[in-house]
Short mmCIF file of the C-alpha atoms (twelve columns), coordinates in Angstrom:
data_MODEL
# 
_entry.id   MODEL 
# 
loop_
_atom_site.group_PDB 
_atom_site.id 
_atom_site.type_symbol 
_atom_site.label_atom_id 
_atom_site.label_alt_id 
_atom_site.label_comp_id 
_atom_site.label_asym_id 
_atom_site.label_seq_id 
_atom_site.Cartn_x 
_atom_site.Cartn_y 
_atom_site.Cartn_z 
_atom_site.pdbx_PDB_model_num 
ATOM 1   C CA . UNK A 1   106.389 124.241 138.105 1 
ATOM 2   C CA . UNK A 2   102.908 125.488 136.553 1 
ATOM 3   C CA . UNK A 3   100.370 123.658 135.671 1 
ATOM 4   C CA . UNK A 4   99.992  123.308 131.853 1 
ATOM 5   C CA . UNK A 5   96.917  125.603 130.713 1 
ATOM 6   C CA . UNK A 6   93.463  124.320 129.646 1 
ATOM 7   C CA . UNK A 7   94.406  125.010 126.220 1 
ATOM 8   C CA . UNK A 8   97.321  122.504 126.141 1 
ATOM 9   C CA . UNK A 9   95.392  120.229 127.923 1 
ATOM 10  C CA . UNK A 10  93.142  120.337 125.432 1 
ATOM 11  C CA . UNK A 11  95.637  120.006 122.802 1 
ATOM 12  C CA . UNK A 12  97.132  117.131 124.336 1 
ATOM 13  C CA . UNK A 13  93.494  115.352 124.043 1 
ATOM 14  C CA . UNK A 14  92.414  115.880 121.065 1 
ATOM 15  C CA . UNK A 15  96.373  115.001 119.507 1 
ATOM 16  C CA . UNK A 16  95.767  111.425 121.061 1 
ATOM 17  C CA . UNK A 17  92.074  111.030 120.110 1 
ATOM 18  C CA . UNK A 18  92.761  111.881 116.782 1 
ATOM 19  C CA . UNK A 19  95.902  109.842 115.897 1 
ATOM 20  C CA . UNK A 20  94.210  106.682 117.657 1 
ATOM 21  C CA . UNK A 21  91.008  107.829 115.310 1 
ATOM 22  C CA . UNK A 22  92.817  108.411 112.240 1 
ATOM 23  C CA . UNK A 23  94.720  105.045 112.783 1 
ATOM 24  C CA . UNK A 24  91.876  103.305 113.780 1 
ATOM 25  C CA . UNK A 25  90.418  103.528 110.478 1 
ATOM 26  C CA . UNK A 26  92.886  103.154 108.513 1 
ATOM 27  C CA . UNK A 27  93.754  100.084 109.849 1 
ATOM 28  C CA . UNK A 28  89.997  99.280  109.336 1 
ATOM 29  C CA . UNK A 29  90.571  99.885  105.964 1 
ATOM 30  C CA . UNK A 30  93.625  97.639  105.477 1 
ATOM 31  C CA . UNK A 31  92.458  94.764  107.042 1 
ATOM 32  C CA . UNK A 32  89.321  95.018  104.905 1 
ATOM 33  C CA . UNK A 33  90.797  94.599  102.232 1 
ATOM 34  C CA . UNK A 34  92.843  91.953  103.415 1 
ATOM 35  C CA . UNK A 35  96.169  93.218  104.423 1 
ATOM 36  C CA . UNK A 36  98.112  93.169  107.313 1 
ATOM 37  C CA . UNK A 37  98.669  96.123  109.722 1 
ATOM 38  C CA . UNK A 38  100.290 99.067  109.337 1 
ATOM 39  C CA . UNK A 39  103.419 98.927  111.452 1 
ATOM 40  C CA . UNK A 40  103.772 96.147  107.923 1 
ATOM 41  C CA . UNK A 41  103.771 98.524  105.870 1 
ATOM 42  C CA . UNK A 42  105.873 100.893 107.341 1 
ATOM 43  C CA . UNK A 43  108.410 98.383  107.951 1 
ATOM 44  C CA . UNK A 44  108.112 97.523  104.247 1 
ATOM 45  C CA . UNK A 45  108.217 101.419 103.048 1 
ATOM 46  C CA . UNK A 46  111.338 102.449 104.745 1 
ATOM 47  C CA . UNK A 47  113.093 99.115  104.203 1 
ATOM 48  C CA . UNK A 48  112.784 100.744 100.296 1 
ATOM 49  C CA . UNK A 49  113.676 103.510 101.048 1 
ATOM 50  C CA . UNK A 50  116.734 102.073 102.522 1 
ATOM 51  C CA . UNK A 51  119.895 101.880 100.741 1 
ATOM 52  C CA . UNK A 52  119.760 99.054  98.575  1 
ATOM 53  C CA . UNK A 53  116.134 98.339  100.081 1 
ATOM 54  C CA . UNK A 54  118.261 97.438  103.043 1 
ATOM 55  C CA . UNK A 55  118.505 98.602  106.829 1 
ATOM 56  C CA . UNK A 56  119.603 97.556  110.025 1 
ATOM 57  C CA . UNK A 57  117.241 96.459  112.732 1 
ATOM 58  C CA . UNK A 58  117.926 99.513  115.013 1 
ATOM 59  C CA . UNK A 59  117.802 101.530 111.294 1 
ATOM 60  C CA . UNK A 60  113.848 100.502 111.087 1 
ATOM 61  C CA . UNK A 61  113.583 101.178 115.421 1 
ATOM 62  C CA . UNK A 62  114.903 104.386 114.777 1 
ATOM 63  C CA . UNK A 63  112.408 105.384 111.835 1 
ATOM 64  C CA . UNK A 64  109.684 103.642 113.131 1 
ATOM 65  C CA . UNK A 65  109.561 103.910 116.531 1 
ATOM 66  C CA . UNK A 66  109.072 100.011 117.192 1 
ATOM 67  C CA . UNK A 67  110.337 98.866  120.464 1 
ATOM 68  C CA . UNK A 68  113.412 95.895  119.543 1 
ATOM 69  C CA . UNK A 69  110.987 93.441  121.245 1 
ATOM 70  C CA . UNK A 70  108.569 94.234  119.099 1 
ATOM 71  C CA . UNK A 71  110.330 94.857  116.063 1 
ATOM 72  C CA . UNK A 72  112.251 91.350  116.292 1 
ATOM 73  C CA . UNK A 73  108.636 89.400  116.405 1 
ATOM 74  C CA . UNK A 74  107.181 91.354  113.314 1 
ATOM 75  C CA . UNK A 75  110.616 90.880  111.753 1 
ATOM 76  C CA . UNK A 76  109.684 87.308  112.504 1 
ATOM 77  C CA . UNK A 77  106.709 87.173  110.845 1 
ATOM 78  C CA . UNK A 78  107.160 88.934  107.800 1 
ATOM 79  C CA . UNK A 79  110.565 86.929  107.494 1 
ATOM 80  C CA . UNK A 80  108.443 83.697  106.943 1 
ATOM 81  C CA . UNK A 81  105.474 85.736  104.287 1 
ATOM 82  C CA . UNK A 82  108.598 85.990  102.453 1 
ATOM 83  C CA . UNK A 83  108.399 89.584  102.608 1 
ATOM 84  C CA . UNK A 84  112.293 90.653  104.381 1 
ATOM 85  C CA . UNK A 85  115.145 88.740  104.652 1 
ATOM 86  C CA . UNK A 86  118.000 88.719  107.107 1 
ATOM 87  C CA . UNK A 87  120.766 88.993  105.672 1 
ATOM 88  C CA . UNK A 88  124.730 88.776  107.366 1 
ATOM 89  C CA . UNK A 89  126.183 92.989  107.855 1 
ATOM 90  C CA . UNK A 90  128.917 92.980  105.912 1 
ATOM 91  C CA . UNK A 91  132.669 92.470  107.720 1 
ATOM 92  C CA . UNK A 92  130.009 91.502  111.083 1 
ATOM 93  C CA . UNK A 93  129.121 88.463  111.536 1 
ATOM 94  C CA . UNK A 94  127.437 89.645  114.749 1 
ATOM 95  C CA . UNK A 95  125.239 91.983  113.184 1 
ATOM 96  C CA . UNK A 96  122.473 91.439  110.444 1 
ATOM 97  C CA . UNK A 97  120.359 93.795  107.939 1 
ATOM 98  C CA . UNK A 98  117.187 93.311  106.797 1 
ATOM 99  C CA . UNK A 99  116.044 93.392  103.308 1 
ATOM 100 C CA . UNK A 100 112.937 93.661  101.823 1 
ATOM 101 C CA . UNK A 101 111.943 90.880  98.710  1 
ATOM 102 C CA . UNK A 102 110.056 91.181  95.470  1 
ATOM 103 C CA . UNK A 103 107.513 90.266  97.405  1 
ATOM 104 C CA . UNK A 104 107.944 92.806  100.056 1 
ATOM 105 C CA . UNK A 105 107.744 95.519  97.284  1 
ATOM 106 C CA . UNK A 106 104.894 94.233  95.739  1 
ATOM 107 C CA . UNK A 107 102.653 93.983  98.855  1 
ATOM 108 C CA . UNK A 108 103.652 97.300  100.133 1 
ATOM 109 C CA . UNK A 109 102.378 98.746  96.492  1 
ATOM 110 C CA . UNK A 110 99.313  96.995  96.884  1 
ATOM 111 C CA . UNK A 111 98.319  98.396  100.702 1 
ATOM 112 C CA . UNK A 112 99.237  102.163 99.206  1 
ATOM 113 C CA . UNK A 113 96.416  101.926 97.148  1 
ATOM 114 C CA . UNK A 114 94.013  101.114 100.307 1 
ATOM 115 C CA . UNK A 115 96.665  103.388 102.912 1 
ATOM 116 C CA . UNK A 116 96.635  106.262 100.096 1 
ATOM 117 C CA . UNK A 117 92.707  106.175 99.214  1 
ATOM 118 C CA . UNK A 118 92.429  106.247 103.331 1 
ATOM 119 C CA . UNK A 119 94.409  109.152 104.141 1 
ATOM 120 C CA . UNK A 120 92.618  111.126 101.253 1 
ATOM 121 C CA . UNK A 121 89.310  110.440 102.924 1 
ATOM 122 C CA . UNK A 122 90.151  110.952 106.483 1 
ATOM 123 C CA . UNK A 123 92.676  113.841 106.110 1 
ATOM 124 C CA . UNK A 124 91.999  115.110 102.665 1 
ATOM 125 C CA . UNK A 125 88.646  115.377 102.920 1 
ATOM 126 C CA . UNK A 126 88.635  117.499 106.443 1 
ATOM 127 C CA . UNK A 127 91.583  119.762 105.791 1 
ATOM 128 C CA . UNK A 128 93.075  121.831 102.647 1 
ATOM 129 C CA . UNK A 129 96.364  121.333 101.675 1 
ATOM 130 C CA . UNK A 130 97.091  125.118 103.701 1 
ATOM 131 C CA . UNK A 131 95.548  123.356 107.062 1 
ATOM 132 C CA . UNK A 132 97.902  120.024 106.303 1 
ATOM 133 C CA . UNK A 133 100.786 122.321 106.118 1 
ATOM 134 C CA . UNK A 134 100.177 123.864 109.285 1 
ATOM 135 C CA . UNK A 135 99.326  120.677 111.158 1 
ATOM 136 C CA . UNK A 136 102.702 119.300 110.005 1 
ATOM 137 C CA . UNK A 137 104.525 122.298 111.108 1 
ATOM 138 C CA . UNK A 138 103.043 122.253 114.409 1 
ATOM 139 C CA . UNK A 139 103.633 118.477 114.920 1 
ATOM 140 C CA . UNK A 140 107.381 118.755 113.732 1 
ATOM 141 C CA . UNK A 141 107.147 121.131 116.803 1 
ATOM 142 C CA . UNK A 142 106.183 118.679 119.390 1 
ATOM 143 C CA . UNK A 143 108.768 116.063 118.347 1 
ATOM 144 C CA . UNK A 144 111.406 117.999 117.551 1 
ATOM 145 C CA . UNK A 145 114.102 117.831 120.716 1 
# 
């Protein structure tokens, strides 16, 4: 096997210093202005998105990329803000979903406006729409199988 080239090397650098950079401050931002972390509201987002603003446990894993472990602790916690629910899977009693509240909805609308105004001024601001376009295509690259 080869050794991978300075280039990708490179690439492979930079991809990590950015995304904990980028993350960095938008979490920064959120908890600024009072809000909880991120993986929040991207538990909250694609519990919306979900069918009936519900989803499976291993349904937010999959989109997320939590590990179950850690998933089933910030399940927890948002569980007793009142933000999801757990709710009994239909014809399983083994099996749950979670669903997200009023409340849910409403707090995820509220961190957009902070998560929104953040990626405008740390992505925005540094690359055209053009450059975005291309990042994204290359990324879909990397984690596609």
């Amino acid at each position: 096997m080869q050794d991978p080239t300075p280039s990708v090397i490179r690439a492979w650098g930079r991809l990590i210093r950015a995304e904990r950079t980028v993350v960095g401050r938008i979490e920064a931002e959120l908890k600024s202005a009072g809000f909880p972390s991120l993986h929040w509201y991207d538990v909250l987002l694609e519990l919306k998105r979900g069918p009936e603003g519900r989803l499976t446990p291993r349904e937010i894993e999959d989109a997320g990329l939590f590990e179950q472990y850690n998933l089933s602790r910030l399940l927890d916690r948002m569980e007793a803000e009142g933000l999801v629910r757990r709710i009994p899977y239909p014809g399983d009693k083994r099996r749950q979903l979670v669903e997200i509240t009023e409340e849910g909805r409403a707090l995820q609308e509220r961190m957009w406006g902070v998560y929104g105004a953040a990626l405008n001024r740390f992505i925005s601001a540094k690359l055209n729409d053009k450059e975005a376009g291309q990042l994204s295509a290359l990324l879909l690259k990397l984690i596609q199988e």
